[in-house]
DOFI-844574 format. One record per residue: residue number from 0; residue in one letter; x, y, z of N, C-alpha, C, CB in turn. Coordinates in steps of 0.05 Angstrom, whole numbers. Glycine has a CB too. Layout:
REM residues N
+-----+--------+--------+--------+--------+--------+--------+--------+--------+--------+--------+--------+--------+--------+
| num | residu |    n_X |    n_Y |    n_Z |   ca_X |   ca_Y |   ca_Z |    c_X |    c_Y |    c_Z |   cb_X |   cb_Y |   cb_Z |
+-----+--------+--------+--------+--------+--------+--------+--------+--------+--------+--------+--------+--------+--------+
| NUM |      A |      X |      Y |      Z |      X |      Y |      Z |      X |      Y |      Z |      X |      Y |      Z |
...
+-----+--------+--------+--------+--------+--------+--------+--------+--------+--------+--------+--------+--------+--------+
This chain:
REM residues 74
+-----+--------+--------+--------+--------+--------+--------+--------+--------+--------+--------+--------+--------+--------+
| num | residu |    n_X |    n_Y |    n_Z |   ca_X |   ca_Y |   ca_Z |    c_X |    c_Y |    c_Z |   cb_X |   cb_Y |   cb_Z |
+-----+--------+--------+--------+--------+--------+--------+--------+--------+--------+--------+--------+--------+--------+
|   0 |      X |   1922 |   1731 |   2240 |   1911 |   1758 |   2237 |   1898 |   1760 |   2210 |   1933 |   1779 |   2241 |
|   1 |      X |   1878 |   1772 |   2210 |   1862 |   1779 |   2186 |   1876 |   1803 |   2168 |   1832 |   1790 |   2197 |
|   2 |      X |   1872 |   1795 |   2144 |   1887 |   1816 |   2117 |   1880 |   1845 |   2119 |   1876 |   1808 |   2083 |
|   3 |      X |   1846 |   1853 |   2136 |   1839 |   1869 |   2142 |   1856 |   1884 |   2162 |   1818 |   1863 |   2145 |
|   4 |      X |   1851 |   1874 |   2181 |   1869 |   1881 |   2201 |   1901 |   1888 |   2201 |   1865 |   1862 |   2215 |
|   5 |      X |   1911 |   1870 |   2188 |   1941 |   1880 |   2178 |   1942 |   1912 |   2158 |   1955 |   1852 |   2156 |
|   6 |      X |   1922 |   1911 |   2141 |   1918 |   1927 |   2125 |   1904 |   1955 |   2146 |   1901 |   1913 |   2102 |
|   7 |      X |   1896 |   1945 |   2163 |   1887 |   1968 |   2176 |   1916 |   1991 |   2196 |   1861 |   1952 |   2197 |
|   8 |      X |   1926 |   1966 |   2214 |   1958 |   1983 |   2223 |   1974 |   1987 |   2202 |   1978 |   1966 |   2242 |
|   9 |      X |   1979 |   1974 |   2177 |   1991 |   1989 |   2159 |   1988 |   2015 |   2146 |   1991 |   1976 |   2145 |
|  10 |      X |   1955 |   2023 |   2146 |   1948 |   2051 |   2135 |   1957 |   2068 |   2163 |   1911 |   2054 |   2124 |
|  11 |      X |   1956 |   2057 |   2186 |   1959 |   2073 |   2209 |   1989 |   2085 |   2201 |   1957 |   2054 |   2240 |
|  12 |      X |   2007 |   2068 |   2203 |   2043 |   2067 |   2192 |   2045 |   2080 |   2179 |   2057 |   2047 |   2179 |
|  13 |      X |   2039 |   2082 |   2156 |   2042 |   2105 |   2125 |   2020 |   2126 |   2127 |   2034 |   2088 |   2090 |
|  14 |      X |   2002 |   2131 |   2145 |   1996 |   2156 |   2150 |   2004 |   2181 |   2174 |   1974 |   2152 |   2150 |
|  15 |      X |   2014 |   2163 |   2191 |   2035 |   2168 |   2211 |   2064 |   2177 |   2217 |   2036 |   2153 |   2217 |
|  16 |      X |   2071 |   2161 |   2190 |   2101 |   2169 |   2181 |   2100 |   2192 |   2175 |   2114 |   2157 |   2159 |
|  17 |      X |   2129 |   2206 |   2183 |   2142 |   2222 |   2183 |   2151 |   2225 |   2149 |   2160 |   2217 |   2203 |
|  18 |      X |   2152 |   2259 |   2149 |   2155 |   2263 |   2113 |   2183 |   2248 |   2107 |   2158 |   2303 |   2100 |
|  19 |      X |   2178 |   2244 |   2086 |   2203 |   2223 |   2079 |   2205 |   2193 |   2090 |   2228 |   2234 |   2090 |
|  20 |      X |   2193 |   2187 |   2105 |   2199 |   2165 |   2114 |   2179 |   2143 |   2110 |   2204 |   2169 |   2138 |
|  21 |      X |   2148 |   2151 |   2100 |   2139 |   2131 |   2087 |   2134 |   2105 |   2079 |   2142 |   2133 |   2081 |
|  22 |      X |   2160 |   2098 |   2055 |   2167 |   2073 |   2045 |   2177 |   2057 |   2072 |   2189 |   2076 |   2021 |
|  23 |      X |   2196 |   2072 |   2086 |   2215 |   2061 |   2109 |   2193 |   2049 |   2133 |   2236 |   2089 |   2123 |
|  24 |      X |   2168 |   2062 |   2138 |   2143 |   2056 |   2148 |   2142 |   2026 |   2138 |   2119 |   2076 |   2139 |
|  25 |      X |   2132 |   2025 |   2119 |   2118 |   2000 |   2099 |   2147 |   1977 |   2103 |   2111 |   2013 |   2054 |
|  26 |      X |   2166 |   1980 |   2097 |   2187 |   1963 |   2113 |   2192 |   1954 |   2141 |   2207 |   1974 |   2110 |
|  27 |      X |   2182 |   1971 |   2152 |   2184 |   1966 |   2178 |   2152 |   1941 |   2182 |   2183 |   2000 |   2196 |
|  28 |      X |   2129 |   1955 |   2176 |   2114 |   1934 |   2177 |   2120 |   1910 |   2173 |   2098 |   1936 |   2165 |
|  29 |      X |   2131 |   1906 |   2143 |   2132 |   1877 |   2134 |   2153 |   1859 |   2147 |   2137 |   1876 |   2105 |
|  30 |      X |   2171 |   1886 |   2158 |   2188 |   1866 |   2185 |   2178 |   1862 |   2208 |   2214 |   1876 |   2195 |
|  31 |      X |   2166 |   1876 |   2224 |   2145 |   1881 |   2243 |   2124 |   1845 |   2239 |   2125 |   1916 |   2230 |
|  32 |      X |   2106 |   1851 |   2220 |   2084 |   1826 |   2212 |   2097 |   1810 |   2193 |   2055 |   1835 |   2197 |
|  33 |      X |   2121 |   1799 |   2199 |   2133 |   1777 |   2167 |   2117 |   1753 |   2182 |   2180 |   1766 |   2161 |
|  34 |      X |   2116 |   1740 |   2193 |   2103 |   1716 |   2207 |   2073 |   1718 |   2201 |   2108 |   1716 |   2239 |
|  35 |      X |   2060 |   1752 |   2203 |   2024 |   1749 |   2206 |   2021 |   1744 |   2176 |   2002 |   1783 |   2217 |
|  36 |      X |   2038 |   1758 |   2162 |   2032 |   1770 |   2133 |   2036 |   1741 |   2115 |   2057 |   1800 |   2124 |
|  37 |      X |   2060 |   1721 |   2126 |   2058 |   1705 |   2120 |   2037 |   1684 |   2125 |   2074 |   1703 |   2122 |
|  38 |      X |   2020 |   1686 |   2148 |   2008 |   1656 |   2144 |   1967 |   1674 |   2150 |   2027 |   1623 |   2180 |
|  39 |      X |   1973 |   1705 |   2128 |   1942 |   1708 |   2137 |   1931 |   1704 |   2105 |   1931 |   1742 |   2155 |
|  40 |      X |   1941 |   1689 |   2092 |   1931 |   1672 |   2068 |   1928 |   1691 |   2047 |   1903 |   1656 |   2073 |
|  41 |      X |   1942 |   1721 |   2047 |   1941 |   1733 |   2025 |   1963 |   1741 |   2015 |   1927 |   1750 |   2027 |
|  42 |      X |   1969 |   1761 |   1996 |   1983 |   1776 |   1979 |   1991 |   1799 |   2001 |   1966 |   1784 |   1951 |
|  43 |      X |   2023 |   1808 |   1996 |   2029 |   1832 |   2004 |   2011 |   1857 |   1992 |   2057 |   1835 |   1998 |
|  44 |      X |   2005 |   1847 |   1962 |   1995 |   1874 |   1942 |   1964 |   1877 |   1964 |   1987 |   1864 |   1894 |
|  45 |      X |   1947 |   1852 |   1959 |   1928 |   1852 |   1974 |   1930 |   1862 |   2002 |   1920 |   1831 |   1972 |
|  46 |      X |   1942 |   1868 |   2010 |   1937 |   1876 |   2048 |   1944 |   1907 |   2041 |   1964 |   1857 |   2079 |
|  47 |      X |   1962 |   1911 |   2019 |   1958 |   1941 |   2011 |   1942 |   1959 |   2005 |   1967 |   1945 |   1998 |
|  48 |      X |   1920 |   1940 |   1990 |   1895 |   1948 |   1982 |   1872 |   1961 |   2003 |   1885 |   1925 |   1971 |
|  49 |      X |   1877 |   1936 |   2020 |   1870 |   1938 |   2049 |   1874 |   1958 |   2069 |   1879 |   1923 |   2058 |
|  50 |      X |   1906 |   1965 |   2055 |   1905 |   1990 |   2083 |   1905 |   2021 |   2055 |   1952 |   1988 |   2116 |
|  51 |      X |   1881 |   2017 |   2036 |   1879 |   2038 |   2019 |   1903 |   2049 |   2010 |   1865 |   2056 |   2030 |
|  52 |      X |   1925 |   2041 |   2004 |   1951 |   2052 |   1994 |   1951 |   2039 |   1965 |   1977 |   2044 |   2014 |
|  53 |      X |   1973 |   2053 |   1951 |   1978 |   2041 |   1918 |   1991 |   2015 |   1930 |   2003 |   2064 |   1891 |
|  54 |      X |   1976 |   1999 |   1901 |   1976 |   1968 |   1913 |   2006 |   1962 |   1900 |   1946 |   1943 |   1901 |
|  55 |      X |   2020 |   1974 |   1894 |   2048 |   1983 |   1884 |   2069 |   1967 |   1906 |   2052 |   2021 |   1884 |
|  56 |      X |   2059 |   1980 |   1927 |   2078 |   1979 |   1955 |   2067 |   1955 |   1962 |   2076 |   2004 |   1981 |
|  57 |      X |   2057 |   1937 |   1953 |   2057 |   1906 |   1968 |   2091 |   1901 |   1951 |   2022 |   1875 |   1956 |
|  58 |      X |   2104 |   1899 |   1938 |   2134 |   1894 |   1930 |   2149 |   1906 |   1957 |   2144 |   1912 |   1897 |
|  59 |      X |   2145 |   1933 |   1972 |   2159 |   1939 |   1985 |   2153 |   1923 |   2013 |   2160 |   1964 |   1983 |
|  60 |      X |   2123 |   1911 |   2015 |   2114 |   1902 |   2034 |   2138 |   1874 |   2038 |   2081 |   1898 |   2030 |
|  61 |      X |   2134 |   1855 |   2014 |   2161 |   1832 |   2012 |   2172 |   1842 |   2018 |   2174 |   1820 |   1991 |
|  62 |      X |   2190 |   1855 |   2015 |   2220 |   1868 |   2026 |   2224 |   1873 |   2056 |   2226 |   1898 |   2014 |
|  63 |      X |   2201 |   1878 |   2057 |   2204 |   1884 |   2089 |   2196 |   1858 |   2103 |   2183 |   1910 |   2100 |
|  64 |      X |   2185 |   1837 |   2089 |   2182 |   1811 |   2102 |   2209 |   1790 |   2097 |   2153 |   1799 |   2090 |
|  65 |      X |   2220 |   1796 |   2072 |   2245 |   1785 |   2072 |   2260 |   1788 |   2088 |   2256 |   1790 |   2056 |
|  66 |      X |   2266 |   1814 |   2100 |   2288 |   1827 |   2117 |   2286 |   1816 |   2141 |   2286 |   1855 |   2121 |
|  67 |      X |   2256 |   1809 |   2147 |   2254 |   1806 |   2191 |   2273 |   1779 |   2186 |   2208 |   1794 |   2215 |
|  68 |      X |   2280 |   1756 |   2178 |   2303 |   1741 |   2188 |   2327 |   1748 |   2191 |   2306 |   1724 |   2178 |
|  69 |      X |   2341 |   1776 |   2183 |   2363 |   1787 |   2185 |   2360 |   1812 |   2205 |   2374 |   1792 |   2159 |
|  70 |      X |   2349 |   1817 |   2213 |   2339 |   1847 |   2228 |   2325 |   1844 |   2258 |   2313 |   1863 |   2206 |
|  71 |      X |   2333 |   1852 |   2268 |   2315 |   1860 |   2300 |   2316 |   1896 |   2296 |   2339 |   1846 |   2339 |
|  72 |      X |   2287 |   1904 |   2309 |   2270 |   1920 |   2317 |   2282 |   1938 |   2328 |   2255 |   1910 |   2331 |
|  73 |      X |   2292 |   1966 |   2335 |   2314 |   1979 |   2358 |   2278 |   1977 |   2381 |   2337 |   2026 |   2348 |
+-----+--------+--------+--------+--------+--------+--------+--------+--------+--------+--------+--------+--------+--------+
């Protein structure tokens, strides 16, 4: 998957989210795409950029890609 494209359902996610829940959005992605995010040859910060958010939350984006080997989806 293209960085664009990840970056694009991710702005969908964090503009979608529910107040408060946000960050928990951006976690869920990076558990959601740990596999795309890993092999679409960029940066978490970069695909943040991408989905127009503070490029801050690519750190939270890792986190949420760390997690998918311990975590399933409800």
């Amino acid at each position: 998957m293209k960085p664009e494209t990840l970056g694009e359902i991710l702005s969908d996610m964090y503009v979608t989210a529910k107040d408060g829940e946000k960050v928990s959005n951006i976690h869920l992605f990076g558990i959601r795409f740990a596999k795309e995010i890993t092999s679409c040859g960029t940066s978490p910060t970069e695909i943040a950029r991408h989905a127009g958010i503070d490029v801050s939350y690519g750190t939270e984006i890792s986190k949420g890609r760390k997690l998918a080997k311990y975590v399933l989806i409800k």
